[in-house]
mmCIF file of the N, C-alpha and C atoms, coordinates in Angstrom:
data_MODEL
# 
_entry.id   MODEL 
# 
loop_
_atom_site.group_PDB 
_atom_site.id 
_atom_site.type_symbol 
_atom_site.label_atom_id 
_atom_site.label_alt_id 
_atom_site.label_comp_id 
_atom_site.label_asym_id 
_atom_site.label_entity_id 
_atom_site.label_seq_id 
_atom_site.pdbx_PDB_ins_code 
_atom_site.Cartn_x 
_atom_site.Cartn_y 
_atom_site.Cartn_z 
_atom_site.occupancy 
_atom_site.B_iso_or_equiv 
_atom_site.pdbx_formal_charge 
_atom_site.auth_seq_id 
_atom_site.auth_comp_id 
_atom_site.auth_asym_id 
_atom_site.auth_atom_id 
_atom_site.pdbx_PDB_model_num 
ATOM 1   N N  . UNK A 1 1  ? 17.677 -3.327  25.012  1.00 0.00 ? 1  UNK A N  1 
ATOM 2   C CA . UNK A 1 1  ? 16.375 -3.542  24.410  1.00 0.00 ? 1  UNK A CA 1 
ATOM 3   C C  . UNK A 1 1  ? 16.551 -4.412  23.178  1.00 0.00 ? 1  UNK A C  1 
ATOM 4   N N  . UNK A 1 2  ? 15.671 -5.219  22.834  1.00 0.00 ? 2  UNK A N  1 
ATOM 5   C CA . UNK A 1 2  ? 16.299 -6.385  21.742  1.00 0.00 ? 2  UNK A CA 1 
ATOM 6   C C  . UNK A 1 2  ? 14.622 -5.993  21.172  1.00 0.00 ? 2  UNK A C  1 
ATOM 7   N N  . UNK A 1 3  ? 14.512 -6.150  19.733  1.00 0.00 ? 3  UNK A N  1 
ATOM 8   C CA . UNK A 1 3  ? 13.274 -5.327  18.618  1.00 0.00 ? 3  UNK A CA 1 
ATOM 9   C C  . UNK A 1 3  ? 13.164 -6.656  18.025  1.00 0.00 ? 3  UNK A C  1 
ATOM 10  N N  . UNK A 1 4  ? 12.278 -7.691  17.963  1.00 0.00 ? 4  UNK A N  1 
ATOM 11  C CA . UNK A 1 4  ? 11.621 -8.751  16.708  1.00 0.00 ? 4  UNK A CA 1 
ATOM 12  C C  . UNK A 1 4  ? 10.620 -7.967  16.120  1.00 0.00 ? 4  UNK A C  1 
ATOM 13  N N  . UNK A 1 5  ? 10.519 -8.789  15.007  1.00 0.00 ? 5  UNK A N  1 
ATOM 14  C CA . UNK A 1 5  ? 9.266  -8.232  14.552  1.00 0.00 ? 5  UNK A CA 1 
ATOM 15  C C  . UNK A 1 5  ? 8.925  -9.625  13.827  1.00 0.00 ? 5  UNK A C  1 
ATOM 16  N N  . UNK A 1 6  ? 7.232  -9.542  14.545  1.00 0.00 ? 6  UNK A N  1 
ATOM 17  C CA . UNK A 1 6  ? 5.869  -10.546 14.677  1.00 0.00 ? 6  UNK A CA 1 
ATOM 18  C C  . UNK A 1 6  ? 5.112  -10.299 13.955  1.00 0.00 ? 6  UNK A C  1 
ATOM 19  N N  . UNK A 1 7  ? 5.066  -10.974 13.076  1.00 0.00 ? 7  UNK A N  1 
ATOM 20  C CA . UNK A 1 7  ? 3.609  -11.183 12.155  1.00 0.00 ? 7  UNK A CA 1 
ATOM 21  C C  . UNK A 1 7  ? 2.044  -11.757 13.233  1.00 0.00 ? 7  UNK A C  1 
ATOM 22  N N  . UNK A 1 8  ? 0.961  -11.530 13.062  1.00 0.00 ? 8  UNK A N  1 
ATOM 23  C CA . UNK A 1 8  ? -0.067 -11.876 13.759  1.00 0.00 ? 8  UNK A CA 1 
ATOM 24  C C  . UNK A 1 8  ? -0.705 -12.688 13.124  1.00 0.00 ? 8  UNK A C  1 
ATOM 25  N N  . UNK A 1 9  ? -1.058 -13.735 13.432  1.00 0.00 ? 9  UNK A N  1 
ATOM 26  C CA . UNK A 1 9  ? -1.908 -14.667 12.650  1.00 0.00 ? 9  UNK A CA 1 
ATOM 27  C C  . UNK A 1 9  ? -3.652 -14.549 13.355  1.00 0.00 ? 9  UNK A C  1 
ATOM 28  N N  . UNK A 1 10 ? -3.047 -14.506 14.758  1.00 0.00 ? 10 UNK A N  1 
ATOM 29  C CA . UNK A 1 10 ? -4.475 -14.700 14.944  1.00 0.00 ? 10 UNK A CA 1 
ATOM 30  C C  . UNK A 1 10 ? -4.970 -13.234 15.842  1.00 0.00 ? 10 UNK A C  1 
ATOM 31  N N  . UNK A 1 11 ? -6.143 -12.846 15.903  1.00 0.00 ? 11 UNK A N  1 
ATOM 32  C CA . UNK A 1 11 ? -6.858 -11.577 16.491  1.00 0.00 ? 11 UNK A CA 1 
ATOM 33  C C  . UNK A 1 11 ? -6.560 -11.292 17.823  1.00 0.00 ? 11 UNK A C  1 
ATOM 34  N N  . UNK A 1 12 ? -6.466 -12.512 18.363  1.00 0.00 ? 12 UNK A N  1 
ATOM 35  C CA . UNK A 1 12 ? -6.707 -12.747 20.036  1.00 0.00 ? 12 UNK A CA 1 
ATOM 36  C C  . UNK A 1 12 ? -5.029 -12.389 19.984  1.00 0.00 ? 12 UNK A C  1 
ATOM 37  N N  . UNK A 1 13 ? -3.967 -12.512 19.445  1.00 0.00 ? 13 UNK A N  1 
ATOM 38  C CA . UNK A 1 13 ? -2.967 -12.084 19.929  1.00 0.00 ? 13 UNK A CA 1 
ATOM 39  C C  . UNK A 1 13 ? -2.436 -11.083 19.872  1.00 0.00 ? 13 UNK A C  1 
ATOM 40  N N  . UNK A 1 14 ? -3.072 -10.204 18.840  1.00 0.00 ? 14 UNK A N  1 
ATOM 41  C CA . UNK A 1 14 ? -2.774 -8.664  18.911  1.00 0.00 ? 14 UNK A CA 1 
ATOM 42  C C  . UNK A 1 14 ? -3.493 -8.235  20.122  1.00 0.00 ? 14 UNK A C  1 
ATOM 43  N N  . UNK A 1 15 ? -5.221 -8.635  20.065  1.00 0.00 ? 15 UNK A N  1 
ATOM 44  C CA . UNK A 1 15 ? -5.088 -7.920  21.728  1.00 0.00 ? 15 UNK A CA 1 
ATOM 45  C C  . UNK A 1 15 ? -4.543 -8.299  22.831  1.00 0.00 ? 15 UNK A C  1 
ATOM 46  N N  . UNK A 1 16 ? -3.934 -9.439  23.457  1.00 0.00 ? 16 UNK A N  1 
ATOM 47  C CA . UNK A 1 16 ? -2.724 -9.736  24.281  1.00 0.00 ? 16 UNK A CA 1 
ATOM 48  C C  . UNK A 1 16 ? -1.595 -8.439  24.064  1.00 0.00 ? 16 UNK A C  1 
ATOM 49  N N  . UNK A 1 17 ? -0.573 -8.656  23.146  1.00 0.00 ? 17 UNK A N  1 
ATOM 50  C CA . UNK A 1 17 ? 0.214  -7.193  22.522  1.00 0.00 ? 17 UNK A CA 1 
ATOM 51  C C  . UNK A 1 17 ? -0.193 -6.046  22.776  1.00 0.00 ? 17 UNK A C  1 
ATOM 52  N N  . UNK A 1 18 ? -1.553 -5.776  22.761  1.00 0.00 ? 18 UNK A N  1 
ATOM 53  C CA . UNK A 1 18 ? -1.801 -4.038  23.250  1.00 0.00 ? 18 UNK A CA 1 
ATOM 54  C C  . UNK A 1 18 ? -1.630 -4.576  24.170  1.00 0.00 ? 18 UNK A C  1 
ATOM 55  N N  . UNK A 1 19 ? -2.574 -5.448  24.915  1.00 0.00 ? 19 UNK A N  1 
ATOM 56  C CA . UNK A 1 19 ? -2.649 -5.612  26.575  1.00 0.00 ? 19 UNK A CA 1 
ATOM 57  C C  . UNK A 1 19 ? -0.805 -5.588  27.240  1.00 0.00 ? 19 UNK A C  1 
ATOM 58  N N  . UNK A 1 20 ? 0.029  -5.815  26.533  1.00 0.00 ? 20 UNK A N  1 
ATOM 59  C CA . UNK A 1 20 ? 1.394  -5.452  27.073  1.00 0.00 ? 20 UNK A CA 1 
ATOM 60  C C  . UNK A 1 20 ? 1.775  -4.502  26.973  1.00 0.00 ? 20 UNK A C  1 
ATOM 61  N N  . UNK A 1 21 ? 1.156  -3.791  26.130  1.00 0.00 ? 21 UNK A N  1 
ATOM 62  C CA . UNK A 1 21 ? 1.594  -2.583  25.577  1.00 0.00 ? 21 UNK A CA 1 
ATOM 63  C C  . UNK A 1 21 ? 1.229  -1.045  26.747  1.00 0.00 ? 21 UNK A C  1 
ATOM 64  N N  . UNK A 1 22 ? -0.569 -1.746  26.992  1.00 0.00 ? 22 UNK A N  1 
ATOM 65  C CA . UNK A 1 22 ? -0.872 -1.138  27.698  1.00 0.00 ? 22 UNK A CA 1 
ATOM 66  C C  . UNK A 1 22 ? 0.024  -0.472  29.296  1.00 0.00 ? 22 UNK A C  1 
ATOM 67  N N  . UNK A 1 23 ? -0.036 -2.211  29.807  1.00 0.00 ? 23 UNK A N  1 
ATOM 68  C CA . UNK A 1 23 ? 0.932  -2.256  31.079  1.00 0.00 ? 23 UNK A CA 1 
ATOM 69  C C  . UNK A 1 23 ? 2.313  -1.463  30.527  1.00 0.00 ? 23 UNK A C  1 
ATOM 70  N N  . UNK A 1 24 ? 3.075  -1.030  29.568  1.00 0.00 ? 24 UNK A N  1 
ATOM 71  C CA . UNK A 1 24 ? 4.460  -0.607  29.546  1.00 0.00 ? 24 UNK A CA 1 
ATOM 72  C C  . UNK A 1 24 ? 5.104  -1.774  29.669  1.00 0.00 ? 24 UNK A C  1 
ATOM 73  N N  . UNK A 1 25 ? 4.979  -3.214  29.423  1.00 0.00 ? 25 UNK A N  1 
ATOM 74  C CA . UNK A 1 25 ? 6.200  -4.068  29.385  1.00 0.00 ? 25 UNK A CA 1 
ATOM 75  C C  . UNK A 1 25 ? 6.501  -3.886  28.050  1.00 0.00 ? 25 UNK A C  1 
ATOM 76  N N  . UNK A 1 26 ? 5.745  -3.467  26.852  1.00 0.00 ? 26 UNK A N  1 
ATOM 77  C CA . UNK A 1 26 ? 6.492  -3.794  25.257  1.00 0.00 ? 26 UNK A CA 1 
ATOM 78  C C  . UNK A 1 26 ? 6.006  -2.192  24.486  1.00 0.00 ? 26 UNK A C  1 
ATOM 79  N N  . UNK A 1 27 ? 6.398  -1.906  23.652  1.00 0.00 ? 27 UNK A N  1 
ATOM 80  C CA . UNK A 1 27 ? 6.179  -0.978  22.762  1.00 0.00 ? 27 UNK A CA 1 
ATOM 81  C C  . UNK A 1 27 ? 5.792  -1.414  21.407  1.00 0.00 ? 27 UNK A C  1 
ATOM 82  N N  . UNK A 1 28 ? 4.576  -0.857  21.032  1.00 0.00 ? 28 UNK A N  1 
ATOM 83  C CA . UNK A 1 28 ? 4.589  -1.263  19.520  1.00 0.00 ? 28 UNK A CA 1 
ATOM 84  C C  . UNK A 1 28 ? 4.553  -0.193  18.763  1.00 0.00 ? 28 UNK A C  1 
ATOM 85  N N  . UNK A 1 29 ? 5.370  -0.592  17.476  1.00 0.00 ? 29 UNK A N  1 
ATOM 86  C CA . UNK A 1 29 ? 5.537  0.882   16.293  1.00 0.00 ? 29 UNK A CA 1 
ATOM 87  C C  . UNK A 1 29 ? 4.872  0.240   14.890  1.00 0.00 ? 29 UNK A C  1 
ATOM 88  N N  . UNK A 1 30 ? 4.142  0.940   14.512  1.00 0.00 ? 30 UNK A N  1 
ATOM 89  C CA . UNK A 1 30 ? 3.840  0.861   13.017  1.00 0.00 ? 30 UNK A CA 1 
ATOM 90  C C  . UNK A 1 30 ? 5.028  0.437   12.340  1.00 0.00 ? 30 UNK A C  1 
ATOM 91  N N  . UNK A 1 31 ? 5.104  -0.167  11.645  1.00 0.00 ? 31 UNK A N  1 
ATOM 92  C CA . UNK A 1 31 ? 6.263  0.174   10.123  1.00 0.00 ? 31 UNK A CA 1 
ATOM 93  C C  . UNK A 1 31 ? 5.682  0.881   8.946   1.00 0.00 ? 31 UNK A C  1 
ATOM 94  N N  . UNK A 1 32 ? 6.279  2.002   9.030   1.00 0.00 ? 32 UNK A N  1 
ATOM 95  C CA . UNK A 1 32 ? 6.302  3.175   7.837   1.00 0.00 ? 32 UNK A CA 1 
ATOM 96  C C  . UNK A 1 32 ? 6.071  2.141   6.574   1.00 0.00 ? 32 UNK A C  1 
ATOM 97  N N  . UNK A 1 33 ? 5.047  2.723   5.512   1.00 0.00 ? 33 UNK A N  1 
ATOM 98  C CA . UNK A 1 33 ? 4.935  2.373   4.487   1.00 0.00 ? 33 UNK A CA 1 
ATOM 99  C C  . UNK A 1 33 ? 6.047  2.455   3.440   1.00 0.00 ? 33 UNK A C  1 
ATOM 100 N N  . UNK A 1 34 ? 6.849  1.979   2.628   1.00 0.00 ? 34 UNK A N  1 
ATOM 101 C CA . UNK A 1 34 ? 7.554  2.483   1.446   1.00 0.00 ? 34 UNK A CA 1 
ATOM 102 C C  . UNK A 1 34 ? 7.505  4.129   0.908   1.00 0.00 ? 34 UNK A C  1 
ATOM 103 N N  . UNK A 1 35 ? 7.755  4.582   0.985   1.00 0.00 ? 35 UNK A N  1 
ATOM 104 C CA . UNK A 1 35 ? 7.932  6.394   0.369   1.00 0.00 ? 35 UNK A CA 1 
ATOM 105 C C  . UNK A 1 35 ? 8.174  6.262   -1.163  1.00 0.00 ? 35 UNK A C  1 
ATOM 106 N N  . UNK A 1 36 ? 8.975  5.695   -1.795  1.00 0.00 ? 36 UNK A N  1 
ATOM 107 C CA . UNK A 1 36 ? 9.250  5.791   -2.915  1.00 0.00 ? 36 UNK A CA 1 
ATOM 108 C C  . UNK A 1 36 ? 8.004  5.042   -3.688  1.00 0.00 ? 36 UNK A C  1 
ATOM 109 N N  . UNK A 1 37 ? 7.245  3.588   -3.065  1.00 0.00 ? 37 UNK A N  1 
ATOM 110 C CA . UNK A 1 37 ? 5.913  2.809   -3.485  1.00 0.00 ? 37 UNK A CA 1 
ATOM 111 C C  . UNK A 1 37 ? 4.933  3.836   -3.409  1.00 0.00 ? 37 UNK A C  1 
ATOM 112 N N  . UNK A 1 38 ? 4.435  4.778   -2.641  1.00 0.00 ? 38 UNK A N  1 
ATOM 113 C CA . UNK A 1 38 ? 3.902  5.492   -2.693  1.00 0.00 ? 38 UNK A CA 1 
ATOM 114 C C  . UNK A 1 38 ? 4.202  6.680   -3.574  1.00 0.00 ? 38 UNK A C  1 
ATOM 115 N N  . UNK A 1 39 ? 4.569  7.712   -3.995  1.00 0.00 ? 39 UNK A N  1 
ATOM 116 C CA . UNK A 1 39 ? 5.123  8.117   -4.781  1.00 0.00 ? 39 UNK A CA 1 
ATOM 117 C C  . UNK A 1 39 ? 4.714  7.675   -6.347  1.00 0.00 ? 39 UNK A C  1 
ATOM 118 N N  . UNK A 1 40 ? 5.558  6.114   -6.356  1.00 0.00 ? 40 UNK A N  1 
ATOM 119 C CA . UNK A 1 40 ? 5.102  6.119   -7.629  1.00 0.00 ? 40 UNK A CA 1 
ATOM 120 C C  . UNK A 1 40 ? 3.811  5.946   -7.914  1.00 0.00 ? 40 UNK A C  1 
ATOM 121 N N  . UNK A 1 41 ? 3.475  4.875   -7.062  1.00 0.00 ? 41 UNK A N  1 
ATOM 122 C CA . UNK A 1 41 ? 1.541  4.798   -7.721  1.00 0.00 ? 41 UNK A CA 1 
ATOM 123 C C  . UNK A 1 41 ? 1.173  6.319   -7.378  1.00 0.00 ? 41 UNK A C  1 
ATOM 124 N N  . UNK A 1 42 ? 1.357  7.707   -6.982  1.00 0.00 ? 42 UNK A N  1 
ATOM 125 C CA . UNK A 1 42 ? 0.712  8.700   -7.526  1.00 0.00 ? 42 UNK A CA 1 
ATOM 126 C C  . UNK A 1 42 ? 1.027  9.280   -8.614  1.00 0.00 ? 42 UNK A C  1 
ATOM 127 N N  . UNK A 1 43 ? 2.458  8.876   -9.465  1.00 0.00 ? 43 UNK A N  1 
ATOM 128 C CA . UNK A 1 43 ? 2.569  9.150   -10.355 1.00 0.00 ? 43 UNK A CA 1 
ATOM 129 C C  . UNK A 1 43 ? 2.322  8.589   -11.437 1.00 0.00 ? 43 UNK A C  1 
ATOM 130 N N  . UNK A 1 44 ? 1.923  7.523   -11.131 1.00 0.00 ? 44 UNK A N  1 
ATOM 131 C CA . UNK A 1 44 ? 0.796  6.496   -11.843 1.00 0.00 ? 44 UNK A CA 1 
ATOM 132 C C  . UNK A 1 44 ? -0.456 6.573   -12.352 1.00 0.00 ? 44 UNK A C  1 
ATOM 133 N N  . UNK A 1 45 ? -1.080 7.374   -11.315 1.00 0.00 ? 45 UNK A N  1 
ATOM 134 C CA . UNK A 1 45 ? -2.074 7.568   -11.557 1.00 0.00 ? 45 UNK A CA 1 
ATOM 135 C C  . UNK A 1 45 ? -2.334 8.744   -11.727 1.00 0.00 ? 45 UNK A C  1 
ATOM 136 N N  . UNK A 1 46 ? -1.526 9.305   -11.907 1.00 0.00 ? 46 UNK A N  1 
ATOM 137 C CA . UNK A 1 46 ? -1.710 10.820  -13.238 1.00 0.00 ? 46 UNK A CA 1 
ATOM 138 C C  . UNK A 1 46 ? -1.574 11.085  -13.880 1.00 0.00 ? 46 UNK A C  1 
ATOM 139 N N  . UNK A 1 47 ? -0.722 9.959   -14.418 1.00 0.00 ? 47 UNK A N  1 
ATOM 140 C CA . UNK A 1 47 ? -0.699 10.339  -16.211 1.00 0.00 ? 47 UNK A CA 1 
ATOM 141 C C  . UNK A 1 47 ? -1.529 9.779   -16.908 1.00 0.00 ? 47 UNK A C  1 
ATOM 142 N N  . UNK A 1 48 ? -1.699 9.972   -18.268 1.00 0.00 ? 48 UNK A N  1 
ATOM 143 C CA . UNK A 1 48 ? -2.596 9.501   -18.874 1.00 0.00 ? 48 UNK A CA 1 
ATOM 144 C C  . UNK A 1 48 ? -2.548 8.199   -19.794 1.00 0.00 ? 48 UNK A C  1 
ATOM 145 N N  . UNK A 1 49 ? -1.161 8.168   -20.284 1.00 0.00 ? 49 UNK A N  1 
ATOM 146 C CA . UNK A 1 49 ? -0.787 6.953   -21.144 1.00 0.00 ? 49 UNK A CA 1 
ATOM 147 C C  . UNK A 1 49 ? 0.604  6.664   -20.172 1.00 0.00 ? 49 UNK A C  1 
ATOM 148 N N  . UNK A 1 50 ? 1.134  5.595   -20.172 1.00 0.00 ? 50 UNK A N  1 
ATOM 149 C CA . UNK A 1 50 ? 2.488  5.077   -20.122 1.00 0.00 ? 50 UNK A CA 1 
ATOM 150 C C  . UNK A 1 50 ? 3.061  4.666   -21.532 1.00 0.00 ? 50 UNK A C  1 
ATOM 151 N N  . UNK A 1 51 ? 4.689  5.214   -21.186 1.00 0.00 ? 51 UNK A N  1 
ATOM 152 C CA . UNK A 1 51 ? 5.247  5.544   -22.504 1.00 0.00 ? 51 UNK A CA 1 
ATOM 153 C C  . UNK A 1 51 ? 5.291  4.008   -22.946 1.00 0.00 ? 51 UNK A C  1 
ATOM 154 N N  . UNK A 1 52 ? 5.310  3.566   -24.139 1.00 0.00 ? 52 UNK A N  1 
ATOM 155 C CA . UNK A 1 52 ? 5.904  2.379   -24.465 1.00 0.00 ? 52 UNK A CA 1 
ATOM 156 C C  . UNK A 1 52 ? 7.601  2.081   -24.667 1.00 0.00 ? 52 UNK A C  1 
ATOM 157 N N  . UNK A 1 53 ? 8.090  0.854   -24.670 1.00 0.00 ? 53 UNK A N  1 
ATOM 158 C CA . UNK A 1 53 ? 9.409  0.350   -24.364 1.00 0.00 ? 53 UNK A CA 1 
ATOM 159 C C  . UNK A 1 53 ? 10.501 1.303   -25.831 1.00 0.00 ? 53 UNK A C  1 
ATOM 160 N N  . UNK A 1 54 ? 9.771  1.702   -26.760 1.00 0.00 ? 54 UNK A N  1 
ATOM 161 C CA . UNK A 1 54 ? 10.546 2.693   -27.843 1.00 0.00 ? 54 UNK A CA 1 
ATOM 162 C C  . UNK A 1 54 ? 10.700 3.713   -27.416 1.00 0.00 ? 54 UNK A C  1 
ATOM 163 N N  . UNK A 1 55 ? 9.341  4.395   -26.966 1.00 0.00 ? 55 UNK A N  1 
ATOM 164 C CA . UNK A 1 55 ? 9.569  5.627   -26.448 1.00 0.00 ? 55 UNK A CA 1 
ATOM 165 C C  . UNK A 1 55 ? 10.729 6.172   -25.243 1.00 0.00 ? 55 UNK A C  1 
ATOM 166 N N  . UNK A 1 56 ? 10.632 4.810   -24.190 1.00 0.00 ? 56 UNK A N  1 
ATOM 167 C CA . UNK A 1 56 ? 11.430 5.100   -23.653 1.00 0.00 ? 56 UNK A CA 1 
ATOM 168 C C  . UNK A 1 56 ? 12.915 4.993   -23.875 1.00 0.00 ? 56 UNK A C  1 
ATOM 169 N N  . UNK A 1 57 ? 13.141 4.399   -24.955 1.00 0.00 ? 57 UNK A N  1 
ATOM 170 C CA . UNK A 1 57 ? 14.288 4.182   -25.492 1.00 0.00 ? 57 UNK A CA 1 
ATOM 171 C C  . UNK A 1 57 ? 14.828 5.353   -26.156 1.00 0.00 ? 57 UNK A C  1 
ATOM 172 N N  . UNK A 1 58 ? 13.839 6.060   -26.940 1.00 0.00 ? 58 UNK A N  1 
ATOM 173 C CA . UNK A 1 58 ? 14.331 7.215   -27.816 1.00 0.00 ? 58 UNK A CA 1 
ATOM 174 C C  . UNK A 1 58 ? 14.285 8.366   -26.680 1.00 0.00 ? 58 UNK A C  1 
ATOM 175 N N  . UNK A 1 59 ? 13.817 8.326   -25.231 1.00 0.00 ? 59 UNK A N  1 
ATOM 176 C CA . UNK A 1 59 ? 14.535 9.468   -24.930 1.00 0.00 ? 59 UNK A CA 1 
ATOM 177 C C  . UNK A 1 59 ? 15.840 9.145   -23.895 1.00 0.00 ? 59 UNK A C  1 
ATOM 178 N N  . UNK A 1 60 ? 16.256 7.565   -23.483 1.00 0.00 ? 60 UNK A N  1 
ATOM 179 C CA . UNK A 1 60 ? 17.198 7.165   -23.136 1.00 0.00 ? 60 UNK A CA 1 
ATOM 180 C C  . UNK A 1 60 ? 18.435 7.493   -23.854 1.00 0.00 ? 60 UNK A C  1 
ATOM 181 N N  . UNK A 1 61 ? 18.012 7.262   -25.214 1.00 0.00 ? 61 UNK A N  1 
ATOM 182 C CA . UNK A 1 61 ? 19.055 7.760   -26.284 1.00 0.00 ? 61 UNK A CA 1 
ATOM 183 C C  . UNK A 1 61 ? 19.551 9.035   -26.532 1.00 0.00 ? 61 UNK A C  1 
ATOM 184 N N  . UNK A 1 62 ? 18.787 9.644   -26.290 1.00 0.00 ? 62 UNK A N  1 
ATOM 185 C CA . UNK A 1 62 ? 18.261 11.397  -26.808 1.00 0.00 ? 62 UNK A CA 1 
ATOM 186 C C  . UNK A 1 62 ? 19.211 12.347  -24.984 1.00 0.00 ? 62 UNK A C  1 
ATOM 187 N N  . UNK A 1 63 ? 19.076 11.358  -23.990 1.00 0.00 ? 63 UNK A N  1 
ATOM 188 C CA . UNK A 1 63 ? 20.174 12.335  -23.218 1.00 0.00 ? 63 UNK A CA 1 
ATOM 189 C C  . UNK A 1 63 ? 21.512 11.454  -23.164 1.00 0.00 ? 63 UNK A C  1 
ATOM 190 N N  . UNK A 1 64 ? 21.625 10.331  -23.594 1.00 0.00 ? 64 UNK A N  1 
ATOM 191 C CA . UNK A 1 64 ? 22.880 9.658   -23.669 1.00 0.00 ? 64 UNK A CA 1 
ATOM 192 C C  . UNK A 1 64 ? 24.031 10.559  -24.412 1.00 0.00 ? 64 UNK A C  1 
ATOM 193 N N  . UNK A 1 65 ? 22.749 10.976  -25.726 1.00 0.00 ? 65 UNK A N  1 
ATOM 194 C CA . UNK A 1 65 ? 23.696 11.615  -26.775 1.00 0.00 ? 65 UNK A CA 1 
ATOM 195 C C  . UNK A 1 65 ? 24.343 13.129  -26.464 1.00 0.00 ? 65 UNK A C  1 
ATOM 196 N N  . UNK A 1 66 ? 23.194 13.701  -25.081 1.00 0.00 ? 66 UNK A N  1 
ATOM 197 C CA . UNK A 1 66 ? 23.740 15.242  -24.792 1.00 0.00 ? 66 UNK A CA 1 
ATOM 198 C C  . UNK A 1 66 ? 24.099 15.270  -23.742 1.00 0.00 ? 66 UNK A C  1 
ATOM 199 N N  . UNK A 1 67 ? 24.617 13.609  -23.117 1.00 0.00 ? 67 UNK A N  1 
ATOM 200 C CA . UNK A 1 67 ? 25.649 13.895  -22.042 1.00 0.00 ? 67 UNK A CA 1 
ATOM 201 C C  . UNK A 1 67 ? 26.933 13.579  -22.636 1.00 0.00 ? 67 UNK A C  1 
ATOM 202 N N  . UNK A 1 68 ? 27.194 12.575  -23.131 1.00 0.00 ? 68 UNK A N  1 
ATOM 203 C CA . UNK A 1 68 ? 28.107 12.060  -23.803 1.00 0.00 ? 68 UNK A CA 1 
ATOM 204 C C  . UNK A 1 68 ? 29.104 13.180  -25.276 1.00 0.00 ? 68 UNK A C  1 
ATOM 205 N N  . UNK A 1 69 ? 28.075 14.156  -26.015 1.00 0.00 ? 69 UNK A N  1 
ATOM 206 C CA . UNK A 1 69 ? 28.315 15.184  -26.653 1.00 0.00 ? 69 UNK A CA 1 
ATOM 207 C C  . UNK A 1 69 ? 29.680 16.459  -26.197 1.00 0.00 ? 69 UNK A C  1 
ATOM 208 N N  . UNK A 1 70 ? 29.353 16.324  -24.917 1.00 0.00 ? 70 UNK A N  1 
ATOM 209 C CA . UNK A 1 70 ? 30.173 17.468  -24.231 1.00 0.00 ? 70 UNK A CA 1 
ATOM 210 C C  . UNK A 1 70 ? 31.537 17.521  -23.850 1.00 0.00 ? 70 UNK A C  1 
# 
């Protein structure tokens, strides 16, 4: 079995593609969305502020110092 993957430009050729699909000469699969893209835009959109580039620095710093401590 040999897998391309086809971008569609035009309408009329996706329904051709089911129409193969239909008959059993081809299979078509979704491609899964990103998991981790998803994910973040929900964690995006629940917080309320995003930290700024200090903030994130002072707590970059702040476990550097209590891994590095031990």
């Amino acid at each position: 079995m040999n897998t391309i993957r086809v971008d569609i430009l035009n309408p009329k050729a996706a329904r051709l593609l089911k129409d193969l699909a239909d008959l059993n000469l081809i299979a078509i699969q979704d491609i899964p969305k990103n998991g981790f893209e998803t994910i973040l835009k929900k964690l995006r959109a629940k917080t309320k502020s995003v930290p700024s580039l200090d903030e994130i620095t002072k707590e970059v710093e702040l476990v550097r110092t209590r891994r590095y401590a031990k």
